[in-house]
C-alpha positions in Angstrom: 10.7 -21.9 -8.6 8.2 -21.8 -5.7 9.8 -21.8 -2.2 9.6 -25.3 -0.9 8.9 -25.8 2.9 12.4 -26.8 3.4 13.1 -23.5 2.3 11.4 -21.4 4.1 11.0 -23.4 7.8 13.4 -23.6 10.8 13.6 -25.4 13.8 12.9 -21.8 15.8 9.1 -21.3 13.9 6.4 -21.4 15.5 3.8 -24.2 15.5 1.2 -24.0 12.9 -0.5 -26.5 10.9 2.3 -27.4 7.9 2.0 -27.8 4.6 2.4 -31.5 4.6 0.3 -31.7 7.3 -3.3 -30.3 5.0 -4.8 -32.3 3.3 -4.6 -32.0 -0.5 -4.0 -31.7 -3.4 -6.4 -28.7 -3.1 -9.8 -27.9 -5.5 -9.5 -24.0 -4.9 -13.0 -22.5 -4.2 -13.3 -19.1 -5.2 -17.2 -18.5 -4.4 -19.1 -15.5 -6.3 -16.3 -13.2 -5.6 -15.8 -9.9 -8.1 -12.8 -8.3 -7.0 -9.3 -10.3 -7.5 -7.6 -8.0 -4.3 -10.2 -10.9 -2.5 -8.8 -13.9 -4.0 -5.1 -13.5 -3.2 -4.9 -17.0 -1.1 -6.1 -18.9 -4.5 -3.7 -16.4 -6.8 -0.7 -16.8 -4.0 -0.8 -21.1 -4.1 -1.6 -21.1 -8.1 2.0 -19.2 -8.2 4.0 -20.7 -5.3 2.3 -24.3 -4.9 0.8 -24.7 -8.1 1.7 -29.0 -7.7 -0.8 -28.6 -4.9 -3.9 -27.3 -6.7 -6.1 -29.6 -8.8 -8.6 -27.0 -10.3 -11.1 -24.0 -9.4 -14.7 -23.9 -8.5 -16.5 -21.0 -8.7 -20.4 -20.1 -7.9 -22.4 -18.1 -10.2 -21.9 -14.4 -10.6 -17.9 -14.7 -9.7 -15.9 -13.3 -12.1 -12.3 -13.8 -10.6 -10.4 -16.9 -12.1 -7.1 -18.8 -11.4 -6.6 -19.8 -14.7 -6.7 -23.2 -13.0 -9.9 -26.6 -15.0 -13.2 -25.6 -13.4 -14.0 -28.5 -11.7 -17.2 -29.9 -9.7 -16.0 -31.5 -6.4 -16.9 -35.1 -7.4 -14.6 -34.5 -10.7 -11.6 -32.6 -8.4 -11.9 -35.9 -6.1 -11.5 -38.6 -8.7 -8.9 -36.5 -10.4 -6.8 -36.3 -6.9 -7.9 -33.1 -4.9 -8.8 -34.3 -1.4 -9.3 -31.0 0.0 -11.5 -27.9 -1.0 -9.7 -24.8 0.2 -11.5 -21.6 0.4 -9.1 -19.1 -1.4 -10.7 -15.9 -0.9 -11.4 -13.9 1.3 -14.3 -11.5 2.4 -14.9 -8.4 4.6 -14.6 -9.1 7.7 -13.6 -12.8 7.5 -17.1 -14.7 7.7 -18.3 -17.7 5.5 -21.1 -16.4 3.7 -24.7 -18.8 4.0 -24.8 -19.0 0.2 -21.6 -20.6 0.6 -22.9 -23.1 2.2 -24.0 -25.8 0.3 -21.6 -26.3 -2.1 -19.5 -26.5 1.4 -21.8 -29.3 2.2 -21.8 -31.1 -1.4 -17.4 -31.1 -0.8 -17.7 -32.9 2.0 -20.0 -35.5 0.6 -18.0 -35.9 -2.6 -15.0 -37.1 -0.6 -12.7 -33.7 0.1 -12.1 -32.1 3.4 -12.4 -28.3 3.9 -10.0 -25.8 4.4 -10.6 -22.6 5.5 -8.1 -19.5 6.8 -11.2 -17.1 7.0 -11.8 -15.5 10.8 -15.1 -17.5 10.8 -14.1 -20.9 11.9 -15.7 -23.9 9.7 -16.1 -25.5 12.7 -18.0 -23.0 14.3 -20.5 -24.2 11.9 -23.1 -26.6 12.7 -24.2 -28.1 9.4 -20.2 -28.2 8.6 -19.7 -30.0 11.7 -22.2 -32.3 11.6 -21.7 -33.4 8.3 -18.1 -33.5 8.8 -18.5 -35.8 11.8 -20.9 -38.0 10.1 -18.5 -38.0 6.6 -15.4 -38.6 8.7 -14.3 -35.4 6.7 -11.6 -32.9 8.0 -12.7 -29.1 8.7 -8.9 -27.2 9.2 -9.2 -23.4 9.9 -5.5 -22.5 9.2 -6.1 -19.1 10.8 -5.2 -20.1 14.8 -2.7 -18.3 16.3 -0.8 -20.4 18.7 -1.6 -20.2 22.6 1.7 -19.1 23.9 2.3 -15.7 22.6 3.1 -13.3 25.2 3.5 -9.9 25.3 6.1 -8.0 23.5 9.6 -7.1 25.0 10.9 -4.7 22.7 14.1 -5.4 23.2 17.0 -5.8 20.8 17.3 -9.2 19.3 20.4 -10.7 17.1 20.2 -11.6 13.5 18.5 -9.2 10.5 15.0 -8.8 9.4 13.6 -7.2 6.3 9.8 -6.4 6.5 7.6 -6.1 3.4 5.1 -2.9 4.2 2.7 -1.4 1.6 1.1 2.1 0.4 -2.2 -1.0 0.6 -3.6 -3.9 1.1 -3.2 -7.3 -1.4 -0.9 -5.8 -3.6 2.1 -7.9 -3.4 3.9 -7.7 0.4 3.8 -11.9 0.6 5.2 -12.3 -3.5 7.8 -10.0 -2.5 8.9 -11.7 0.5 8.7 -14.8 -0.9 10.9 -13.5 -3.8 13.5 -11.9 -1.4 13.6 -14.9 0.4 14.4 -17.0 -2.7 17.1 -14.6 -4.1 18.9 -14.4 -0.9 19.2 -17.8 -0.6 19.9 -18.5 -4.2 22.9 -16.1 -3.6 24.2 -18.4 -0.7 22.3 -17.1 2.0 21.1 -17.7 5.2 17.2 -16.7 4.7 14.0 -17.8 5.8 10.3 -16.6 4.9 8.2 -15.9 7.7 4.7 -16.2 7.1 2.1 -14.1 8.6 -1.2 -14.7 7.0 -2.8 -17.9 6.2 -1.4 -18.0 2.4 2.0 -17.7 3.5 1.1 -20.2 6.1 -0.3 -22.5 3.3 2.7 -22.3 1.1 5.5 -22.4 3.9 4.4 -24.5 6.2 4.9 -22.3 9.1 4.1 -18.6 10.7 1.6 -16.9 12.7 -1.6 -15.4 11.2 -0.7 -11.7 12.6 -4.4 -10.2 12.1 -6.3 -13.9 14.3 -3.9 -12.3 17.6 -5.6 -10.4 20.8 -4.3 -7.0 19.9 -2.3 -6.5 23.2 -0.1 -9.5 21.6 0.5 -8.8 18.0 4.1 -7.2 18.6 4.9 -9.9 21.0 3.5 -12.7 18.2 6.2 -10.6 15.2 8.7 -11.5 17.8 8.0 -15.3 18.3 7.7 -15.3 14.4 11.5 -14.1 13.5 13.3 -15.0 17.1 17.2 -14.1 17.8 19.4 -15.9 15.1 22.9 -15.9 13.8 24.5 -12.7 13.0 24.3 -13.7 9.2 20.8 -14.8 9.3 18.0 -12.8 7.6 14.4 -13.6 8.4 12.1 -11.5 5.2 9.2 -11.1 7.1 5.6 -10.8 5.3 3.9 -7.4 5.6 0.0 -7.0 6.4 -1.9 -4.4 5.8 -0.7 -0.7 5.5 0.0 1.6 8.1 -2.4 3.8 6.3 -5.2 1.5 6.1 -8.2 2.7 8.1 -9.2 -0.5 9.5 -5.7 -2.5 9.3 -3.4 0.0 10.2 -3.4 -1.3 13.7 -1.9 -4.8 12.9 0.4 -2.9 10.3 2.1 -1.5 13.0 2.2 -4.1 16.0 4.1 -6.2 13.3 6.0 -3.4 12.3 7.3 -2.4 16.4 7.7 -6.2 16.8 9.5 -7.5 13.5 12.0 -4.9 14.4 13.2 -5.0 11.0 16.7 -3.2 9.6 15.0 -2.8 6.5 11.9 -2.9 4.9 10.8 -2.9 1.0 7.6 -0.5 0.4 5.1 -2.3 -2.3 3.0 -0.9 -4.5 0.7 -1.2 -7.6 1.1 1.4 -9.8 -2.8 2.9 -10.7 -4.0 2.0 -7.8 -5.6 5.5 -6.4 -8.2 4.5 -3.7 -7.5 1.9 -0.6 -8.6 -1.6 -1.4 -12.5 -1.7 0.3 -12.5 1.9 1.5 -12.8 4.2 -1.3 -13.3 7.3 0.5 -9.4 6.7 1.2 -6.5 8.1 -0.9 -3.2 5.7 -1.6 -0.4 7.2 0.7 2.7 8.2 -1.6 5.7 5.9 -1.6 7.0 8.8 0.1 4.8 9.2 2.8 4.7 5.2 3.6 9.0 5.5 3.6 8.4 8.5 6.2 5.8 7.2 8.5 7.4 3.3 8.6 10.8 5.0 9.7 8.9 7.3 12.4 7.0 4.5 13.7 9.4 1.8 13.5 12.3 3.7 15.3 10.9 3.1 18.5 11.9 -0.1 18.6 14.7 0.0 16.1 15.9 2.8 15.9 18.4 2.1 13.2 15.4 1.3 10.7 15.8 2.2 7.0 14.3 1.4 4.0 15.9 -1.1 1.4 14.1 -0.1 -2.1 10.6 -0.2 -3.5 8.7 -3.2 -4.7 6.2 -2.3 -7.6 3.6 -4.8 -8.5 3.4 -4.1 -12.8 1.5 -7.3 -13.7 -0.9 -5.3 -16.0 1.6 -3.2 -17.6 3.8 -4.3 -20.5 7.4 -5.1 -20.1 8.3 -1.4 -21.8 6.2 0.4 -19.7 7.4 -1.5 -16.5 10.7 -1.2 -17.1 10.9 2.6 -18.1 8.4 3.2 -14.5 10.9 1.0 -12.4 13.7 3.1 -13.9 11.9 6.6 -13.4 10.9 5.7 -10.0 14.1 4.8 -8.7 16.0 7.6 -10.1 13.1 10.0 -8.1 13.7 7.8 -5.1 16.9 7.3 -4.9 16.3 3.1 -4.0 16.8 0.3 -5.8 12.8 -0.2 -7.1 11.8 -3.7 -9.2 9.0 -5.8 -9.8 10.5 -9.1 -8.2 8.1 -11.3 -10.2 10.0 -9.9 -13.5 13.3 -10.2 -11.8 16.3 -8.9 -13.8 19.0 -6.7 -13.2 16.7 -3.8 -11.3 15.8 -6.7 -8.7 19.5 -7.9 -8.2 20.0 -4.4 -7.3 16.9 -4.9 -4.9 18.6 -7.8 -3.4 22.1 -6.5 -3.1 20.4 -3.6 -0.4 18.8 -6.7 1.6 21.5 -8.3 1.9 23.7 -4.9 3.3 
């Protein structure tokens, strides 16, 4: 089951608007998007909030689906939704103007918007305006708080297990989230912290890492997971890739300021080229173990890796299972698809918990 926000909050997590706090249920607007790497937000609440969402609206030419009725706003309203959440994403974060009247025809049908794009709804004038006149909601999820302040570096109690990846949107939030759920199903003391706006949606809580003034993103990863017990373990969400040509700088400020004893490499197996830069080769599993344990050293030194998440949603249950087994023996790890669970993610669990 889906972490609940009891789950995954504590009274040491930052401020950020809470899941209880949106309004919803949610009508999940998925525009004319192409590519389902872009419509992780709407994929990651269908699978971890799914009493939340109320159906999908889609513009013509999308070809990315949640599975979810296909409703028109007025419909989503009178069957409950009382929010239209934007649930991809696009380069560069901005609300495109095509968007924008069925933006417009939301708020008139009775649902309030939310957004955790870069570009601010109500940065918007029509938005705005209509909002105003509607008494309608605009909520841009993706606002870092004001107090973040530049990172220390220095050695902090409690355990941390960051999620990194040979890519982007490939699974770093679904494993966390599954981490998170298995340690605490095991007696633990966990906690999920969220560092993009889905994880935000779903637990409540978090900072969105990549909305931060660069100079503060290290010092935000340690607001996010502060000192705790001995015993506690904060599973942190991963962002980006370290070998991402535009992301890799966020990668690592998270990385040098999670401080994290272990971290869990994700992949998707047949993935070859980096997620909306072609000209880019996937880094090994190899290479990402090397360069996270080079990088991350500097500010724990101690840093190792804990196994290897693989993302085998398109493969069949055989073919999973035989790659999971083949790449761990090559590794050396403990290697699973946590959304499959089962013995080989047990053993993924037993190495977070060391």
């Amino acid at each position: 089951m889906p972490l609940s926000t009891a789950d995954t909050l504590d009274r040491a997590a930052p401020a950020a608007p809470s899941a209880a706090a949106l309004p919803g249920p949610y009508l999940l607007f998925l525009g004319d998007t192409i590519e389902p790497g872009y419509a992780k937000t709407a994929f990651g609440l269908r699978d971890w909030a799914r009493e939340r969402c109320i159906g999908e609206l889609t513009l013509p030419g999308a070809a990315v689906t949640t599975g979810l009725p296909a409703l028109a706003p007025a419909a989503a309203h009178a069957q409950g939704a009382r929010a239209l959440l934007i649930g991809v994403a696009t380069p560069g974060g901005s609300i495109p103007a095509n968007w924008i009247p069925t933006l417009l025809a939301a708020l008139e049908a009775g649902l309030d918007l939310v957004s955790g794009m870069h570009a601010r709804l109500t940065d918007i004038p029509s938005l705005r305006s209509a909002a105003e006149r509607l008494g309608r909601r605009l909520v841009d999820v993706r606002t870092p708080p004001a107090n973040i302040g530049v990172a220390t570096g220095k050695p902090r109690s409690g355990r941390r297990v960051l999620t990194v990846g040979t890519d982007c949107a490939l699974g770093k939030k679904y494993t966390a989230l599954a981490i998170a759920r298995g340690l605490t199903a095991r007696g633990r003391d966990a906690t999920f912290r969220a560092t993009g706006q889905t994880g935000i949606m779903i637990a409540g809580s978090g900072i969105p890492i990549d909305a931060v003034v660069a100079d503060f993103v290290a010092g935000a990863a340690e607001m996010l997971s502060p000192a705790a017990a001995a015993g506690h373990i904060d599973v942190i969400e991963g962002q980006g890739s370290l070998f991402h040509p535009a992301y890799a700088p966020v990668s690592l400020g998270l990385l040098h300021g999670s401080q994290p004893d272990l971290f869990v490499v994700c992949h998707e197996p047949g993935r070859t080229r980096v997620l909306g830069s072609p000209d880019f080769a996937l880094p090994s599993i190899d290479a990402v173990i090397a360069q996270t344990v080079a990088l991350g050293r500097l500010t724990n030194p101690a840093i190792a890796c804990a196994g290897v998440s693989l993302n085998t949603a398109r493969m069949t249950q055989h073919d999973a299972d035989h790659l999971i087994a083949e790449t761990a023996q090559q590794l050396g790890l403990p290697v699973a698809d946590p959304m499959r669970g089962g013995a080989a993610f047990e053993r993924l669990l037993d190495a977070c918990a060391a």
